[in-house]
N, C-alpha and C positions, 0 to 999 in steps of 0.2 A: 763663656758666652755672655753677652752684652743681657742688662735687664730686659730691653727693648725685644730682641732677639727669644730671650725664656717665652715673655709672654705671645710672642708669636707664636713661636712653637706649642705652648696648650692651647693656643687657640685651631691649631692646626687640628691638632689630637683632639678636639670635641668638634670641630666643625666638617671636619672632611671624613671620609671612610678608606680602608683600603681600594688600590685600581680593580673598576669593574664591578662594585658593589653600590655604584649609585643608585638602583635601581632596587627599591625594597620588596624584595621579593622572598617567603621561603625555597618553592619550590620549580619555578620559572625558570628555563635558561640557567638549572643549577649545575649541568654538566659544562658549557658554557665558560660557565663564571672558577668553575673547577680547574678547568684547563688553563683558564688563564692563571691563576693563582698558582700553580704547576710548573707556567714556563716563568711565572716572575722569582717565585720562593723555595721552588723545587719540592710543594707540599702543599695540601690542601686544607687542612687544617693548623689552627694556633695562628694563622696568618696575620693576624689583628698586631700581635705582639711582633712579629719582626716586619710590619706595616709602621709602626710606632718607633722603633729603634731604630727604621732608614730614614724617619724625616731626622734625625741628629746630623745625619752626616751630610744635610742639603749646604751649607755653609762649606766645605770642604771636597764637597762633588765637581768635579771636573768638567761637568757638563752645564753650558752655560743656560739651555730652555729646561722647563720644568714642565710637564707634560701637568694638565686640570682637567680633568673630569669632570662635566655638567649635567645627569641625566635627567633634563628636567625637558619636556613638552609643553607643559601650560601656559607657554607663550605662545603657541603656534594655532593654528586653528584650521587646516584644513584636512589630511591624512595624519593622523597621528603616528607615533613608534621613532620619533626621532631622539625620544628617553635613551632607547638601545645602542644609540652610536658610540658611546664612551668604551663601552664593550665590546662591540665587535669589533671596529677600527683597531683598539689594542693587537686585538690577536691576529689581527689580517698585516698590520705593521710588523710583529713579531714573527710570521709566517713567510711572509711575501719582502719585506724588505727588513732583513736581520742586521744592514749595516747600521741603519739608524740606532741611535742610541741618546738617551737622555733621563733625566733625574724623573721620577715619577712621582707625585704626592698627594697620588690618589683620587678620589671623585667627591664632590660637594656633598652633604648628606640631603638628600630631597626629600620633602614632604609633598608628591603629587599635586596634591590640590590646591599648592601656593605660588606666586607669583612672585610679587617683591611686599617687604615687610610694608610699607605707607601705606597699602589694601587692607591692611587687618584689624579689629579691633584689638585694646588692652587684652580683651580676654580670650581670643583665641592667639594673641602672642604669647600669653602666657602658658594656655595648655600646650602649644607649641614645643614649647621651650622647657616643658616638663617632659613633654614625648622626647624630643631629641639627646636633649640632656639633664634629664631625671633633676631640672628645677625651673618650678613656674616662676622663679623672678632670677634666671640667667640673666649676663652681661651680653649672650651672641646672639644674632640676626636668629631668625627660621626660614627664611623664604630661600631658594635657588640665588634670586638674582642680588638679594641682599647681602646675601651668604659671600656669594661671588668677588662682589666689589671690593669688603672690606677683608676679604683674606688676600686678594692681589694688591690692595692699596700697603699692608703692612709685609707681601712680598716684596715691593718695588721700593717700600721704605728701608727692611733689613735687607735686601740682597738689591742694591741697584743697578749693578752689573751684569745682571739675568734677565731673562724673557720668560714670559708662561705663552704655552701650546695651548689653545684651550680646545679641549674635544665637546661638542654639544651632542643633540639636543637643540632644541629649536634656535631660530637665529635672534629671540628676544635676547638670548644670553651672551650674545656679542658688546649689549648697552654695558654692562657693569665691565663684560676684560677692555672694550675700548675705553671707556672710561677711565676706569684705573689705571692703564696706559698713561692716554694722555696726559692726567693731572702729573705724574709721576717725572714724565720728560718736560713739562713744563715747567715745572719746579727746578729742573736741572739748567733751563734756557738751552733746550733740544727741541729745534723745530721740528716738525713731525708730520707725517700724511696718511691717510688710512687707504689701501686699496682694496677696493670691496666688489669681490667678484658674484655676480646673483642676474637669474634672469628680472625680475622683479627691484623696485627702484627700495621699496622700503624707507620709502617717504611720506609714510602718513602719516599726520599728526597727534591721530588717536584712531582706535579700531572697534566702532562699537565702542565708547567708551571711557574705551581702558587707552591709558596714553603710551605704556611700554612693553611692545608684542614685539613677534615677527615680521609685521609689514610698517613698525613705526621708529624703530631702533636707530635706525638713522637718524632720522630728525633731532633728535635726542642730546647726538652728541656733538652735533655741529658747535653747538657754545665752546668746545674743549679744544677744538681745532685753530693753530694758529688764523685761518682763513676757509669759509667754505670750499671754496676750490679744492682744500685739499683733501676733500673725498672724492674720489674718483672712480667712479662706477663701471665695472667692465662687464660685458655679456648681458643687460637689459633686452629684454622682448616683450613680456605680457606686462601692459600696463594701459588703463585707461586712457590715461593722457601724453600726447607727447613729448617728446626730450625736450623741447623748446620750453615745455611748461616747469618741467622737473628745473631745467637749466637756471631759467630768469624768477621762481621760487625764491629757490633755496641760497642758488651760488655755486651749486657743485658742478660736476665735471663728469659729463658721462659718455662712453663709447657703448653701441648697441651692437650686441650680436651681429646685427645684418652690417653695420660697418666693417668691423672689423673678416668679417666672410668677403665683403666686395673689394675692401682696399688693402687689406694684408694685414694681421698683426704686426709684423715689425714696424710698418709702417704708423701706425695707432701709437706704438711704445715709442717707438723715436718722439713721437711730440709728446708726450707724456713725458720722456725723462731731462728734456727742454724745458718746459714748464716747470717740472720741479727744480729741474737746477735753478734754473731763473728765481725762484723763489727761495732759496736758499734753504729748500730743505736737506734733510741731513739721516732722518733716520725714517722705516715707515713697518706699520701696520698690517698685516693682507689680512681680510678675514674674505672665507672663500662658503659660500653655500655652494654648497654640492649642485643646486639644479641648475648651476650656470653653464654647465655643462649642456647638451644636448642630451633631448630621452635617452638617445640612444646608447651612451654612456653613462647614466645616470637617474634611471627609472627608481632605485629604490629610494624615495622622499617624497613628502609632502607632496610636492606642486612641480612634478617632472614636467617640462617643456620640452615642446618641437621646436627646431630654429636653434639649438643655442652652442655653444663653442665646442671646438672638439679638447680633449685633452692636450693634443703636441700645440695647438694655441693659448691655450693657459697656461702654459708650461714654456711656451716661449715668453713669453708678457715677461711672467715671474722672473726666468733665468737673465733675458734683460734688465730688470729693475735691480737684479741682485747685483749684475755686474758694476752700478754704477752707487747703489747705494744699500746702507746696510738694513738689513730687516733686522729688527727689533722685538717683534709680537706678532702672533699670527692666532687663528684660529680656525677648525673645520667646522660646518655644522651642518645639519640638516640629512644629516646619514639615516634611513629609516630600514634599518636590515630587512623588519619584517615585513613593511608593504610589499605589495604585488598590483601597482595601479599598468603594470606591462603586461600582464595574463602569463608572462616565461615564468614566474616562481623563482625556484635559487638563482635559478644564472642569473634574472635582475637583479638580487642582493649581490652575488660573487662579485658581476661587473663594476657594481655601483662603489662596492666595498675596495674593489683592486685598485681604482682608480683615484680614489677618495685616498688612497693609502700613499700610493706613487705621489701623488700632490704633496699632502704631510710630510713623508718621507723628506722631501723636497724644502721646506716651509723650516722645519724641523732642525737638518744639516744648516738652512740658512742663519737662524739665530744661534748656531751652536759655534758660528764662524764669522760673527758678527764683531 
């Protein structure tokens, strides 16, 4: 193993934790977190250590996506609980669809109350970074989204020929895996496009604020894209302003819910993969919020909408764009097992989780065949 590659890998082993352990908890969702550890290691203890000895064999795995774990919320701001998606998603993928298969390397280490490191002062990085890793003047990030960028940045550096899955946790956490994408195929002179399924444009500049949330992620990464246009937004409905305003902003390219309900998805994707071609893209991106979906499929999150795509339509979109180009990088987010903004309880998680799963499932096989 290359120097480059060592030090990747301790970075791996101090920055990340075993799958499903993003979430610091003693005694929460410990039976949960059991099971899963159960179906991955065949054991529920000592996990840490044969957690440690499969990232060795990520260079030699057969599987070309690498599933990431994000359980991080303090980007999002309106239902919280989308910490828990890393988690449940796992075992609903391992449960409900057992063909998927891919290299796993675990969940980011989250400190709750952090964002990205440029928020913090010297001295709470420092305590930081005595909590996470027992020293106040470490070399690693502390924050989720910090954490993020630079362990994908030196994924895409040692392993160029792979993809990261990223499972969230709010949709701020899309800015660092797009990001790190990006730069990564840019560097290679790999045109590239992001498709970003979400009822919500997530086009604001700053939120309150803070310049990198859940509703501003977007914005963000437009510099990284060969061309605005090539974000392309499917399933928008709730938003103050409309498409015409998002459109002649920014540069991007949006399809709204209600179009694609009156004109047809395929019809939508046909100009879609027109466009791309015309552009000479080559390789793309999906990151999918969960509420792009309609409530009705999709009530456990944040910010469930009325009005939004059914599944076998985002599921067309996707199998379309795969036929013609290859997916690269994806991500899920916005999975909130534990909300209940539907008043049904489980079934809203079950539902939200099965569907959420069948998607990845999906997203998952693509970059694995890419």
């Amino acid at each position: 193993m290359s120097e480059s590659k060592k030090q990747f890998h301790k970075k791996l082993e101090h920055c990340l934790c075993p799958p499903g352990d993003g979430v610091f908890t003693v005694n929460t969702a410990k039976e949960r977190k059991d099971a899963l550890r159960q179906k991955l290691y065949g054991q529920t203890e000592g996990v840490d250590i044969l957690w440690k000895a499969s990232l060795e064999k990520l260079g030699e795995s057969e599987h070309k996506v690498a599933i990431l774990g994000i359980s991080s919320d303090c980007g999002g701001g309106i239902l919280r609980g989308a910490n828990w998606g890393p988690l449940f998603l796992r075992s609903t993928l391992i449960e409900q669809q057992p063909q998927t298969s891919a290299f796993d390397l675990g969940d980011v280490r989250v400190i709750p109350h952090l964002l990205h490191d440029k928020y913090l002062n010297e001295s709470t990085i420092s305590n930081c970074q005595k909590a996470l890793y027992a020293d106040p003047e470490s070399e690693y990030y502390v924050s989720p989204l910090s954490i993020t960028e630079d362990v994908c940045d030196g994924f895409y550096e040692n392993y160029p020929d792979k993809g990261v899955f990223g499972i969230g946790g709010d949709h701020s956490i899309s800015y660092p895996l797009t990001k790190a994408y990006l730069k990564a195929k840019r560097a290679r002179g790999v045109k590239t496009a992001i498709i970003h399924f979400d009822a919500h444009t997530d086009l604001l500049v700053e939120r309150l604020g803070i310049d990198l949330c859940f509703g501003s992620w977007c914005t963000h990464i437009l510099e990284f894209l060969p061309a605005p246009h090539h974000l392309m937004q499917f399933g928008i409905r709730s938003s103050g302003k409309p498409k015409s305003h998002w459109e002649s902003t920014f540069g991007v390219k949006q399809h709204w819910a209600h179009e694609i309900r009156e004109r047809g998805a395929q019809a939508i994707v046909d100009e879609v993969i027109a466009q791309l071609k015309a552009d000479g893209v080559e390789e793309l991106y999906v990151s999918f919020d969960i509420d792009a979906l309609d409530e009705e499929f999709a009530s456990a999150t944040g910010t469930p909408e009325a009005g939004g795509m059914t599944p076998d339509e985002a599921m067309l979109i996707l199998q379309a764009l795969r036929g013609e180009f290859k997916i690269t990088g994806a991500d899920m987010m916005e999975i909130a097992p534990f909300t209940d903004s539907s008043l049904v309880g489980q079934t809203s998680s079950e539902t939200t989780l099965k569907e959420g799963a069948k998607l990845s499932a999906f997203l998952i096989d693509a970059i694995n065949n890419s």
